[in-house]
C-alpha atoms as one frame of an Amber mdcrd trajectory, in Angstrom:
protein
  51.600 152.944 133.586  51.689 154.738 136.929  53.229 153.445 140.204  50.560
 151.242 142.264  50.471 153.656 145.333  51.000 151.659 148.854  50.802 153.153
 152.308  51.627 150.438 154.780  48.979 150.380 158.256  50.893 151.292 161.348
  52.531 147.856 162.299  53.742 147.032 158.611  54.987 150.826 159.051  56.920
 150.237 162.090  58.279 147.206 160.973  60.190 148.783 157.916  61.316 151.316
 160.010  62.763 149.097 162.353  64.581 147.168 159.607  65.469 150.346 158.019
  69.363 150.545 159.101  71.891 152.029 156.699  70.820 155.282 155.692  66.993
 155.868 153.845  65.755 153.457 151.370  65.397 156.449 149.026  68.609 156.374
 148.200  69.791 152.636 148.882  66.162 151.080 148.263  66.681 147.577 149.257
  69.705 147.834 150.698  68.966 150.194 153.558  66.833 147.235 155.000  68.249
 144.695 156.975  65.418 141.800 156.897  67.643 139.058 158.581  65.952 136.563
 160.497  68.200 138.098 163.431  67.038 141.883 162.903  63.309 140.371 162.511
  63.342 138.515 165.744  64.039 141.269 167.634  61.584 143.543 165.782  59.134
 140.453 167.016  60.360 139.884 170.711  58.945 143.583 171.777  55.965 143.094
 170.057  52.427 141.505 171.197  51.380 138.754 169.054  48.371 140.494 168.081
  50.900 143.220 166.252  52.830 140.633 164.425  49.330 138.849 163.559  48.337
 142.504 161.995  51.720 142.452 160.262  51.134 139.049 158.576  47.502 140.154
 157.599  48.810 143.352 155.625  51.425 141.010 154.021  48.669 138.364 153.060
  46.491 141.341 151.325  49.478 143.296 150.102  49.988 139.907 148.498  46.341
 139.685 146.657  46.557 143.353 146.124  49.674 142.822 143.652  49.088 138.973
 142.658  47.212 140.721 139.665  50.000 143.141 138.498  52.555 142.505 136.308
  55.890 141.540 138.283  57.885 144.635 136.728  55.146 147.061 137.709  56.508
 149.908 139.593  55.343 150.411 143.390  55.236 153.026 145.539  55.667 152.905
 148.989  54.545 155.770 150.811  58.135 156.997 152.427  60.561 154.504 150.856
  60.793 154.198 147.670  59.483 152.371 144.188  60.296 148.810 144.011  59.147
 146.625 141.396  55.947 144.399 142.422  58.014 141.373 141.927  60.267 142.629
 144.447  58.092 143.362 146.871  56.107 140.331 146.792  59.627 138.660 147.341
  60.547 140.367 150.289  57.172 140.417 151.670  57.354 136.483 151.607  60.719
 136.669 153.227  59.722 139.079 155.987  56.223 136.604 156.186  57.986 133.585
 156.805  60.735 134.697 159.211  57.988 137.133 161.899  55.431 133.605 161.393
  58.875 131.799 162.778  59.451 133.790 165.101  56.160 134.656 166.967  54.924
 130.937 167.429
């Protein structure tokens, strides 16, 4: 089966870049992010709430998007790299939780 194809909108976007520390995801995939609640915060504190609001929304239909796929389906995301949809839900919910935390 072929890789669901993903581009993030703008804010999503920015926000892996921003978490995007040791080298490309590329060639480290998960491990070039750093998704701490630490590394999140900040991304939050220079945004309006409106941006992390966006961010949130994308996550929430991201999430119905792959709800329907089989959690070892291949993904990929425009830039980064092919995680499986399992994978990405996870850290979706992670990143989710932590900018909702953070931007109340």
């Amino acid at each position: 089966m072929p890789a669901i194809q993903i581009k993030f909108e703008p804010n999503l976007f920015d926000l892996f870049q921003h978490c995007e520390l040791k080298c490309s995801a590329a060639c480290y995939g998960w491990d070039a992010f750093d998704f701490s609640e630490h590394w999140l915060g900040r991304w939050c504190e220079f945004r309006d709430p409106d941006v992390t609001a966006d961010v949130r929304s994308e996550i929430a239909t991201l999430r119905t998007e792959l709800s329907c796929r089989a959690p070892d389906d291949t993904v990929a995301l425009e830039r980064f790299f092919k995680p499986s949809a399992q994978s990405l839900l996870a850290h979706l919910d992670l990143i989710d939780d932590i900018v909702a935390l953070r931007s109340n």
